[in-house]
C-alpha positions in Angstrom: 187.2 130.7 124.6 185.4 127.8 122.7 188.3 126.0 122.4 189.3 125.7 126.1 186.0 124.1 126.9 186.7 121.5 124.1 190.4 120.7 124.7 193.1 121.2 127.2 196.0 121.4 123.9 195.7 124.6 121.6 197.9 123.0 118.8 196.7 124.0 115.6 194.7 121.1 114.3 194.4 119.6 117.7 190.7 120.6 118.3 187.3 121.2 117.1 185.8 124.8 116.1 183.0 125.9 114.2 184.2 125.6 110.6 187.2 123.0 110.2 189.0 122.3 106.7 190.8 118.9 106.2 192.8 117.6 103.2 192.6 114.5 101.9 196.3 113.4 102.7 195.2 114.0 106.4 192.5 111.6 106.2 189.0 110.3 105.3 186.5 112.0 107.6 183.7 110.0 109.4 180.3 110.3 109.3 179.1 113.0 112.4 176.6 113.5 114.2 173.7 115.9 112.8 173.9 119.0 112.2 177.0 118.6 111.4 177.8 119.2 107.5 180.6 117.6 105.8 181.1 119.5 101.9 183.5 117.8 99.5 186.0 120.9 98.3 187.2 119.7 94.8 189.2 116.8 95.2 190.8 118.5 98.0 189.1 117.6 100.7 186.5 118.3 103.5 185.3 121.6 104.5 183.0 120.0 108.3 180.8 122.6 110.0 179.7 122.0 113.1 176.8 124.3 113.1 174.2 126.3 110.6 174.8 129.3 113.5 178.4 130.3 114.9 179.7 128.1 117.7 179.4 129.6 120.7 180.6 128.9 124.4 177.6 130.1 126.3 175.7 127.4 124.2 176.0 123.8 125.9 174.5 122.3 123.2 177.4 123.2 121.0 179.8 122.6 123.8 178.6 119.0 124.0 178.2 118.5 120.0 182.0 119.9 119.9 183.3 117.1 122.4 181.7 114.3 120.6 182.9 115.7 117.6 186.1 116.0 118.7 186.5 112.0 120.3 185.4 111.1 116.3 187.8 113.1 114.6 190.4 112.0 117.2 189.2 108.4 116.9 189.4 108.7 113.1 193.2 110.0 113.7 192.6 113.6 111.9 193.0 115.6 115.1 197.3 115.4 115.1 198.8 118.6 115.6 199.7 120.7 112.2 203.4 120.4 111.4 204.6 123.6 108.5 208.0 122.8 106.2 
């Protein structure tokens, strides 16, 4: 699974996949590293992809974009785990 090769947790909103949404209240996203794409959803927040093509294990191109991304998102303190009411 791609997120085993990324992270050792499996919280939601712990790790890095291939399409990731985050609201504003959880925090201003950095800039990342091409190709990643960050679109603005409303005044909601960000919608980041990490590729143009699905994420995929087998690729180590993706594996190693989806660590760095992940120490900048972590870094940037939007990778806490997701807490529901």
């Amino acid at each position: 699974m791609f997120r085993d090769k990324i992270t050792s947790t499996g919280d939601a909103g712990t790790f890095v996949g291939w399409i990731m949404y985050f609201s504003r209240g959880r925090g201003t996203v950095p800039p990342l590293p091409a190709p990643v794409r960050i679109e603005p959803v409303e005044d909601k927040g960000m919608l980041v992809i990490l590729t143009p093509d699905s994420a995929s294990v087998s690729n180590p191109e993706h594996v190693e974009l989806a660590q760095r991304v992940q120490g900048l998102l972590d870094r940037a303190g939007l990778l806490k785990p997701i807490v529901t009411p």
